[in-house]
N, C-alpha and C positions, 0 to 999 in steps of 0.2 A: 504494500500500500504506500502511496508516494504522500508526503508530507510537504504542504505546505510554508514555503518562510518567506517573513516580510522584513524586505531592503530599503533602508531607510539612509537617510543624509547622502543621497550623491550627490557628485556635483551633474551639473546640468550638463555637460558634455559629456559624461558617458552613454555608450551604445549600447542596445539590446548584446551585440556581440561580444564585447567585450565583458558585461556580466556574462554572458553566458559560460564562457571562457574561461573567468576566476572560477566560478563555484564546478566548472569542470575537472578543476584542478584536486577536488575532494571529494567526487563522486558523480554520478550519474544523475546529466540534467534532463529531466522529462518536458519542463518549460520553463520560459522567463517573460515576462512581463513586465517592460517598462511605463511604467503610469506614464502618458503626454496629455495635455490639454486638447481640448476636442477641437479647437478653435484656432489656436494657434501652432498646433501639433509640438510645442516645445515641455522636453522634462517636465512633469514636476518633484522630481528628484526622489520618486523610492519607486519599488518594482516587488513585484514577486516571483519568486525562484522555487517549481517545485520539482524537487529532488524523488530520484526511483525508490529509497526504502528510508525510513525512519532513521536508522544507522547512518547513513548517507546526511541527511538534513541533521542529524544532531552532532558528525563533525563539522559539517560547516558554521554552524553557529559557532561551536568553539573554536574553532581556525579562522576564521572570518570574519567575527563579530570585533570591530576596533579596528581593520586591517586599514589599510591606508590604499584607497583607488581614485588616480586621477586628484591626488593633494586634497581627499578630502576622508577621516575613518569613520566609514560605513559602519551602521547599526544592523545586525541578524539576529533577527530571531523570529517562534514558531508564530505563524499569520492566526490570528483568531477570525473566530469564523463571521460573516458580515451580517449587519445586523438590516434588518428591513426598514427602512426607511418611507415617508411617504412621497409620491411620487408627483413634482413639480407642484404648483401653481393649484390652489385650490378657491373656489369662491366663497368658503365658509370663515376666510381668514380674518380675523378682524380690521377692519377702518379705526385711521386717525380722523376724530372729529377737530377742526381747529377754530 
């Protein structure tokens, strides 16, 4: 079972690739995900990385958690799971009266 982790403090000019690449360096990458803005398609500096087995994802946290990529030490660790949110723009929101 592949275990997700969330990559956090990059700097804005790291590449999908390039994460990919480090955390190949401690095991087997199933996926990476760089967070970009929808809009302007630029970083916004954390990604998710999930690794082929639990063993796999819980050395890279300890080997990669503080490492230093691109002059900046990246945060790892395990991705909690996402919470539901409501979904845009609602008409029940309340008005400022002024």
């Amino acid at each position: 079972m592949a275990k997700r982790l969330f990559v956090g403090s990059l700097s804005y000019d790291v590449t999908q690739p390039q994460l990919e690449e480090l955390f190949a360096t401690v095991g087997t990458v199933e996926s990476a995900t760089l967070i970009t803005d929808k809009f302007s398609g630029n970083s916004k500096g954390f990604a998710f990385v999930e690794m082929s087995s639990d063993a796999e994802a819980d050395k890279a946290i300890q080997e990669l958690n503080g490492k230093e990529l691109a002059g900046r030490n990246i945060v790892v660790n395990e991705a909690r799971p996402r919470e539901e949110r409501p979904a845009g723009f609602t008409s029940r929101s309340p008005r400022r009266k002024y």
